[in-house]
N, C-alpha and C positions, 0 to 999 in steps of 0.2 A: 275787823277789817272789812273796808267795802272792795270791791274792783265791780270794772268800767269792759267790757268786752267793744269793742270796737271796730268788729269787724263778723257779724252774724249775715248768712244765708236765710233771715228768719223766714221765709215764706216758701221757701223748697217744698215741692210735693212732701217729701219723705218725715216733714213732720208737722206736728200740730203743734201748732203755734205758742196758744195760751198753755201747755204744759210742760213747753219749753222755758216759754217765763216762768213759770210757776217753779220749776227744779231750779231753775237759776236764781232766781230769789233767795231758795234754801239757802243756799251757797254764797250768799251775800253777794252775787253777783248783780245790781239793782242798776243797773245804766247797760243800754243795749243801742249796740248803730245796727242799724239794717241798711245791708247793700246793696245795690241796683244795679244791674247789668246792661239792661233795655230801660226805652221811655216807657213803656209796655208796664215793665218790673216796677220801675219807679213810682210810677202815679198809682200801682196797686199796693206798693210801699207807703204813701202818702197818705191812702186812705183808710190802712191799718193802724200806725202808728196815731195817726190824729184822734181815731176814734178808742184805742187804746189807752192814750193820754187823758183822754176828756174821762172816759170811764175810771178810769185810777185816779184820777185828780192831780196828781204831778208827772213832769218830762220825763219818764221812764227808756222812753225808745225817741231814738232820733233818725234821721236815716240819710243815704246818699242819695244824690239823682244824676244820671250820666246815662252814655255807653258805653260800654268791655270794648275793647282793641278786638275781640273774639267778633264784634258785631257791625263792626264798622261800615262795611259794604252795605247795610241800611241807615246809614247816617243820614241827615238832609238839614238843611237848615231850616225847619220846623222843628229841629229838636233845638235847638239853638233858642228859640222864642218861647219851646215850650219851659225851658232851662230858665232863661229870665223872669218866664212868669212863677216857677217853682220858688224861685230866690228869695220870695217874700214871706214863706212863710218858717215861722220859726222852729218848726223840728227838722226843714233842711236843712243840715249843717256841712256839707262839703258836696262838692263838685263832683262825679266819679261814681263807680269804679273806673277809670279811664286812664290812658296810657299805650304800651308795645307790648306785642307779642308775636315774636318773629319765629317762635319753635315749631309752633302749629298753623301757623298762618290761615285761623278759619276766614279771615278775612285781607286782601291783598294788604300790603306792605303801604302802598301808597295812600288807600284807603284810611289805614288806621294813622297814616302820618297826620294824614288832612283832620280827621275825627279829633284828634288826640289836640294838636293844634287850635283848632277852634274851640274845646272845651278849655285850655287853658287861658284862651281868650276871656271866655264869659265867665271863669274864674276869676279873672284878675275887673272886667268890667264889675261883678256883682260883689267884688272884694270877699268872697267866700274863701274855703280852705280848698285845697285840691287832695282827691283821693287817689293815691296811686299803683297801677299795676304794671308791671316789666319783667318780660319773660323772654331771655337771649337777644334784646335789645337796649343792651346798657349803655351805649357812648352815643347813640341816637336821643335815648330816652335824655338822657343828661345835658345834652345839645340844645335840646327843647326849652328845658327846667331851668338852663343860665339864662336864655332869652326870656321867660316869662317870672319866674319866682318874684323876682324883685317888683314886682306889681300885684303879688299874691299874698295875700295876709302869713296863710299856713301851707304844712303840704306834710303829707301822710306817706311814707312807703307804707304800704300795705303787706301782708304774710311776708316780709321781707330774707329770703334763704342764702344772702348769698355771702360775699368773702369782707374781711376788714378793710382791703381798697376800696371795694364799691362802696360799703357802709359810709367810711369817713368821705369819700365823694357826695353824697346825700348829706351828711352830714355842715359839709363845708357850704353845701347851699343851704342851709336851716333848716334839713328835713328834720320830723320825728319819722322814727320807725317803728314801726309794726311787726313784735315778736308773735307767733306760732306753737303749738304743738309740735312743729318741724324741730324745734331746738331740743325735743324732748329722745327722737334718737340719734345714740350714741353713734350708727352706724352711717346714714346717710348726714345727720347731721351736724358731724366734726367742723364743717370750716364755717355755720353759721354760731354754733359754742364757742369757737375761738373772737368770731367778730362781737358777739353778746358781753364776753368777759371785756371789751372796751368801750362799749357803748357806755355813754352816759346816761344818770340816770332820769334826768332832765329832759331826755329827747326817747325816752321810751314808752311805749304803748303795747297792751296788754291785747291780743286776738285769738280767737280759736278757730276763724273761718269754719266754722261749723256748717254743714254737716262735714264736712273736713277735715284733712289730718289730726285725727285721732291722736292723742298725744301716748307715748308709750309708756309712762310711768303712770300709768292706770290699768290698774288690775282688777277683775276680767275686762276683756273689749269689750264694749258697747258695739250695739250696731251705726251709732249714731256718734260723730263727734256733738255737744253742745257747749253752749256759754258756763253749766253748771261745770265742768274741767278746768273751764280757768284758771282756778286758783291753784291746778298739778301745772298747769306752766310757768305760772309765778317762784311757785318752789323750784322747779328746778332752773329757772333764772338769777332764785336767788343764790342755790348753789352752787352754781359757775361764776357769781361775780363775789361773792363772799360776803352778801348784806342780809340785814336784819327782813324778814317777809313784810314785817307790820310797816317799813320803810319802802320797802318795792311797793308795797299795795298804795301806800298815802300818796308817793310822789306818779305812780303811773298814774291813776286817775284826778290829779291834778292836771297832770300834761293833757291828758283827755277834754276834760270840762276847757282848759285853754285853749287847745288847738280846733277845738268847736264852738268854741264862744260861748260856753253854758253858762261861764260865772268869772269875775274878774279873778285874778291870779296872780302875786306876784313873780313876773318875769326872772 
């Protein structure tokens, strides 16, 4: 079995990089996105993965380029040009981390409307995928997603946690989703296991947001979520929807390599 982690924090202080890949490779974990928060993050995103790539010799890491809803209040339209001129090159493969986030509001409401809006803009201009983030702003977020998707090749819910309405709302506009370590407890997370056991397996995608949610059916805790866990989210996906692992593994990183343009795929 290969898998596809699609949603790494790979440049976090808290770890080192190449031994991150290196464990995650054991674990046949050999396809890595790296997320970008800021321009900042991004272009130092850009220049790890390329050099990365060039030294391995094939697309191992790809990555996002955006702003977090968290950062909005420094958006400007230079991130807008610097985003177009990101667009050309081919291990950026979606638009993002970008989206709402109305719980913590590090950044005004209005702010992240505007941010959020205009990424989906240059989304839909550079025909890339959209990556997305939505935190207590779901009928805003979706508001957005009807007026722009149909212009946008793909679109990603990202660590997606929440209930089978929201889901099949994403759903209904062509999202994939983006399963977690969040699925993996039992206690906080009942109502995303209930919406996992309906999702399809054509619209699913495999994440650890590492160093993040640790997933619980891993025994002892690390201090570190990584992409090398993977495959304890996939298991227990597999056992809430009742399929074969070697089948969850083949078809999420198919939806992956599609929803980023790696490799043709049939639809």
């Amino acid at each position: 079995m290969q898998w596809f982690d699609i949603g790494v924090n790979l440049l976090d202080r808290r770890f080192c990089a190449a031994d991150v890949i290196a464990r995650a490779s054991e674990q046949s974990v050999n396809q890595l996105c790296v997320i970008s928060s800021t321009i900042e993050e991004t272009l130092a995103s850009q220049a790890f993965v390329n050099a990365h790539n060039k030294q391995a010799g094939f697309q191992q890491l790809v990555y996002t380029a955006g702003v977090h809803p968290h950062y909005a209040d420094a958006f400007s339209k230079d991130v807008i040009t610097q985003l177009n001129a990101l667009s050309t090159d081919k291990n950026m493969i979606a638009i993002g981390e970008c989206g709402l986030d109305f719980n913590r509001n590090f950044s005004t409401q209005e702010n992240q409307l505007q941010a959020f809006e205009a990424q989906l803009e240059c989304a839909a201009d550079n025909q890339k995928t959209v990556y997305l983030h939505e935190r207590d702003a779901f009928e805003d977020q979706i508001r957005l997603l009807k007026k722009y998707l149909p212009r946008i090749p793909y679109a990603v819910v990202h660590c997606f946690t929440g209930s089978v309405y929201q889901m099949q709302a994403y759903l209904d506009l062509g999202c994939y989703i983006g399963i977690t370590g969040w699925v993996c407890d039992d206690k906080r997370g009942n109502e995303l296991q209930e919406a996992v056991k309906q999702l399809p397996l054509d619209k699913l995608l495999l994440e650890t947001d590492a160093p993040y949610l640790f997933p619980k059916n891993v025994k002892p805790r690390a201090k570190n979520n990584e992409p090398s866990f993977l495959p304890h989210v996939a298991k227990k996906i597999a056992e809430l929807k009742g399929v074969d692992l070697n089948l969850l593994a083949d078809m999420s990183v198919k939806n992956a390599n599609r929803v980023f343009g790696l490799s043709t795929c049939d639809d």
